[in-house]
N, C-alpha and C positions, 0 to 999 in steps of 0.2 A: 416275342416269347423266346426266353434261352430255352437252346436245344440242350440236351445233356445226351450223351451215351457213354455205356460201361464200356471201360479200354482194360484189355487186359498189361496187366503189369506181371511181370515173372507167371509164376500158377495163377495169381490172389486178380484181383479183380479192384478197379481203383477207377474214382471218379475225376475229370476234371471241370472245370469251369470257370468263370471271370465275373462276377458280380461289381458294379460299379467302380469296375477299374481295377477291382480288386482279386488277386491269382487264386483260388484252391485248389487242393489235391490231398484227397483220403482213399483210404480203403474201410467204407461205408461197411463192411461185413468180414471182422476180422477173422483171418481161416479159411475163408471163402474162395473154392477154387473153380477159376475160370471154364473150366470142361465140367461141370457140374449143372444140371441143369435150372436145380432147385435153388441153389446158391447165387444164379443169373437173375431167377425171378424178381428173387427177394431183394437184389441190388438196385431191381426196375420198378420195383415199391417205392422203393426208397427216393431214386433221382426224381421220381413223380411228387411225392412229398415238397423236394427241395424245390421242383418247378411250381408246383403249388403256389409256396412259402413266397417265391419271387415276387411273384403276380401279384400275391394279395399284400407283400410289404411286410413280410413276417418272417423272412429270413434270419435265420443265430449266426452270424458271423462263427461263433465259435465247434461248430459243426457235433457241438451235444446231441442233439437231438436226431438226428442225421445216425448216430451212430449204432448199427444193430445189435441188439440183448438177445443172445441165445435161448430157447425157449426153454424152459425146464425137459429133463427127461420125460417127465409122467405130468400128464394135466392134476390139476389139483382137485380130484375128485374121488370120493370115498369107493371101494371095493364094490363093486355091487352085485357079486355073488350070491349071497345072501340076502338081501334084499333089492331084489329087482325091482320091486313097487313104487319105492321111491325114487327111483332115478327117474327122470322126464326129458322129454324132448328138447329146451329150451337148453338146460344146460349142457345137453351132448352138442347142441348145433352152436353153440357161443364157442365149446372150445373143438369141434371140427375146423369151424370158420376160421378161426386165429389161429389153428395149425398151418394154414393153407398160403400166410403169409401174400393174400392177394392184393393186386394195387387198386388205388382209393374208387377207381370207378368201376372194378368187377366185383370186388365185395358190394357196392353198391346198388349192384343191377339183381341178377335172380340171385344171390345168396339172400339178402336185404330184403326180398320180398317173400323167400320162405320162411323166415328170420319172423315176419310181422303173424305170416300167416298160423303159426305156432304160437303165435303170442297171444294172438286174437281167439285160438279156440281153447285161448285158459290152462295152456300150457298143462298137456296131458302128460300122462305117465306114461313109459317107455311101451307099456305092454296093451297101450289105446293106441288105435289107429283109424275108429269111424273119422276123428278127425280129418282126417284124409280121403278115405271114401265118400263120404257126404259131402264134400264141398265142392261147391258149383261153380268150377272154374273150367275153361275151358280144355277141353280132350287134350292139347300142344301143350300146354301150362301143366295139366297132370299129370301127364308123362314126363316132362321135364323134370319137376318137382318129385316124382316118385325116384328118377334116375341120378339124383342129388343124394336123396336120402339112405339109397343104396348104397352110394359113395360114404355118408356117414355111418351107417352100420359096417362097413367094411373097414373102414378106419378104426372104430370102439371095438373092434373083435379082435383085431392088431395090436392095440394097446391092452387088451386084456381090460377092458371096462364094460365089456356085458359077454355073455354066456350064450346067448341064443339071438335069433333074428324075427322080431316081431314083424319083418315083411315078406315072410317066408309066403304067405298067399295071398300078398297083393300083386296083379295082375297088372299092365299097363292096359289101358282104354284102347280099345279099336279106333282106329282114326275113321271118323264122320266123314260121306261124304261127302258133306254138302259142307265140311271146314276144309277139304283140299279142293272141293271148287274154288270154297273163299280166297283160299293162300294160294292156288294159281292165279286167279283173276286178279289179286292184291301185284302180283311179279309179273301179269300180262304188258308190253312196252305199248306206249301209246303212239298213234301214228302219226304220221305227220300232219293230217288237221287239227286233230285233238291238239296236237304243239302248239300251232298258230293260233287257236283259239284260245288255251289257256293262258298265254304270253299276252295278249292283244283284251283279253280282260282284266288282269293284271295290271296292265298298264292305263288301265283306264277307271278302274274302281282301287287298285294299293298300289301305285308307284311306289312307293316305297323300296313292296317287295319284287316286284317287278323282277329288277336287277338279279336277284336274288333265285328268284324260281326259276328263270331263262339260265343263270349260269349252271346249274345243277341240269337242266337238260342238255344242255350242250360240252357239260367237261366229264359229267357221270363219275364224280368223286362224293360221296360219303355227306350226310346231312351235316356230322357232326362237322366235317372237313370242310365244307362251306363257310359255317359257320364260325369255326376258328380260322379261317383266311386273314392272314395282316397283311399292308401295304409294302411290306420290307420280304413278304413270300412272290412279288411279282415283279421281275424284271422286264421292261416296257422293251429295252433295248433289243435282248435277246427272245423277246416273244416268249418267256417259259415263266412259268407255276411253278411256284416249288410247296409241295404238301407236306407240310412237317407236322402239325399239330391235329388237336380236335377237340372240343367243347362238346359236353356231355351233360345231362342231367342228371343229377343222385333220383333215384324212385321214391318216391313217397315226399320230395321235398322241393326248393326251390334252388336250392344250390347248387352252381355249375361249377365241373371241375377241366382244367385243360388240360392236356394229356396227349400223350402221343399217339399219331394212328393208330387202329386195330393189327397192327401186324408189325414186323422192323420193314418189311416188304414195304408198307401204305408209305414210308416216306417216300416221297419220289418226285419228281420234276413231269409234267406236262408242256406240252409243245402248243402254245393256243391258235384255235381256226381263227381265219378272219372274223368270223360272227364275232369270238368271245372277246379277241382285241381289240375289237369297236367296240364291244361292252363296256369292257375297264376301261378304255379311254375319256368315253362319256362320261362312267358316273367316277372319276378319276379327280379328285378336289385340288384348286390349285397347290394348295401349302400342303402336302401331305406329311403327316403323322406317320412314320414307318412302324410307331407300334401300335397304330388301331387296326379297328376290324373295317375288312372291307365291306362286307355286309352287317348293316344294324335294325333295329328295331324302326317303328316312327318315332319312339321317346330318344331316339341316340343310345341305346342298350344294347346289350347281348342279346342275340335273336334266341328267343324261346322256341323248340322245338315243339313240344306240345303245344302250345299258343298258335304259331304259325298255320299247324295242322289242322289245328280245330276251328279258327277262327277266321281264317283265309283260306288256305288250300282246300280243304274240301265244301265251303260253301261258290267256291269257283267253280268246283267242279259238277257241282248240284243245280247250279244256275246255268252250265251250256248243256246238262242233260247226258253227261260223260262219265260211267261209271266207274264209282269210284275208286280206285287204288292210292296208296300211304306215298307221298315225298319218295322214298327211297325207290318207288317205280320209274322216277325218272333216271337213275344209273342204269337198270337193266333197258331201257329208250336205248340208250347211247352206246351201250355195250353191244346190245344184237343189232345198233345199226352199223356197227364199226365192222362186223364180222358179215354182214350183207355187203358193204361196201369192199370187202376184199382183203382185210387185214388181217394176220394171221394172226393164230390163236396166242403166241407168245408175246406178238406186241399188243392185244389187246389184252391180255395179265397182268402187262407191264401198266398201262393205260390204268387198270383196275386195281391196282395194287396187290395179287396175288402172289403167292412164293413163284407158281406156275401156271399151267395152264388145266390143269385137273379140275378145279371149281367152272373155270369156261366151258369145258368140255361137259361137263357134267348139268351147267344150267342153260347156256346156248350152241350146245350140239346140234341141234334142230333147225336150228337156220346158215349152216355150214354146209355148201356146197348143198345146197336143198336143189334136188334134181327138179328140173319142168318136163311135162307132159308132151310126149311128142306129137309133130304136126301129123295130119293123115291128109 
């Protein structure tokens, strides 16, 4: 997969890249200046597009498309001073969202699902909000979705597109306690038999994924990041990972998008244990493809996330009697084992791909220099 990153040029901000031999270089957002931050985003929509476009063989050579349109001053929507009644939810959240100039997989994730969930209760008028209070999603989901919505009231009062705040007495939900037992026990790390026995069923009921589940406990990088792994990211010679990309699923649909890490941090190089460079050795094919994936499906497909999950991973885990936690519990395994075994906080960041070490400190503080119990 081509990597892309914005370089800056003079102030402006400019793209480069090489597609089949062939050189470009624009300035994807003309105007657009480098110390901006808004301006950054929107360039990082954009290169996401172009890598898109690669991937799936639908690149414009002539870089039309590619090229940013300034959004109108004012959304194209009537005054609604006077008439409050008619404005609705559906069309303040369409042009919030497209204000926001988000790239293809965060528009996709909770904007897209409160996007449906407005649409589903028949798209109310501005000044309805049981929609909201009546619906039975969970306490984390409510609150999130409330703390969105705020974000789009605050936006339409800016623009001068409504007058008043129809969530002036909506409340966020007390968190349950029996959902932060859930969401700790979901981040609980599993021990080291729980490892050996999940690997060792694995390999005896889905070789397949085998490979697959053992590599995510032992390098504690990102589902997505597994799964967009290509054979052109691992160099045998010098024992290192390079994590450049991630495969993602759009919500509501079947379509995967590839995209770069969560963060500029997530790009990063790992240094492999012996465990994981006997791994990739093993399932290492003679003729290698440097642009496939190194983990697939059993059909030879992109590994489905939710499929994996549901259809493997947790009935493995149902069958040795190991209560259950999500895939993504096998990075905080490796994270809090790196910080038991003595590594400090900065290279386990690094490890993780964090800006620092503030997220470490904050979710595996607790097993850092964990005092023991003196002898008597």
């Amino acid at each position: 997969m081509l990597n892309i990153f914005p370089q800056k040029h003079g102030n402006g901000i400019r793209l480069r890249f090489t597609v089949q031999g062939r050189r470009f270089s624009f300035h994807p957002l003309p105007g657009g200046r480098w110390d901006d931050k808004r301006d950054q985003e929107i360039v990082v929509t954009i290169l996401t597009k172009v890598q898109n476009d690669i991937l799936a063989g639908n690149f414009d050579p002539t870089l039309k498309k590619y090229r940013h349109k300034a959004l109108p001053d004012s959304i194209t929507i009537a005054p609604v001073a006077p008439k409050l009644k008619e404005v609705n939810w559906l069309d303040l959240c369409n042009a919030w969202i497209k204000s926001l100039c988000l790239p293809v997989h965060t528009a996709a994730g909770h904007y897209q699902a409160l996007h449906r969930q407005i649409e589903k209760s028949g798209n109310p008028t501005l000044s309805e909000v049981d929609w909201l209070l009546n619906s039975k999603i969970a306490t984390s989901t409510f609150n999130r979705r409330l703390s969105m919505l705020r974000s789009l009231i605050q936006w339409c009062r800016e623009k001068n597109l409504i007058d008043f705040d129809p969530l002036v007495k909506v409340v966020h939900r007390k968190t349950i306690i029996e959902e932060q037992q859930k969401q700790e026990e979901n981040c609980r790390p599993f021990c080291h038999n729980e490892i050996v026995r999940i690997v060792e069923l694995f390999r005896q009921k889905h070789p397949t994924y085998a490979p697959f589940a053992e590599f995510m406990f032992f390098t504690g990088v990102r589902t997505g990041e597994a799964v967009g792994l290509l054979w052109r990211h691992i160099d045998f010679d010098k024992r290192l990972i390079s994590i450049k990309q991630s495969v993602t699923r759009e919500r509501g649909g079947y379509k995967k998008v590839v995209s770069q890490p969560k963060t500029r941090q997530s790009i990063r190089t790992l240094r492999m244990s012996n465990r994981v460079f006997d791994l990739l050795v093993l399932i290492k094919p003679q003729n290698i493809n440097p642009a496939e994936f190194v983990f697939k499906s059993p059909t030879g497909c992109v590994i489905d996330h939710g499929r994996f999950r549901a259809c493997y991973w947790k009935p493995v885990l149902e069958q040795l009697g190991i209560p259950y936690r999500k895939p993504y519990a096998t990075r905080h395994t490796l994270l809090s084992e790196a910080l038991e075994q003595g590594l400090t906080v900065p290279q386990v960041a690094q490890i993780a791909g964090h800006k620092d070490g503030r997220m470490i400190l904050q979710h595996y503080g607790h097993v850092i220099n964990q005092p023991q119990l003196p002898e008597f």
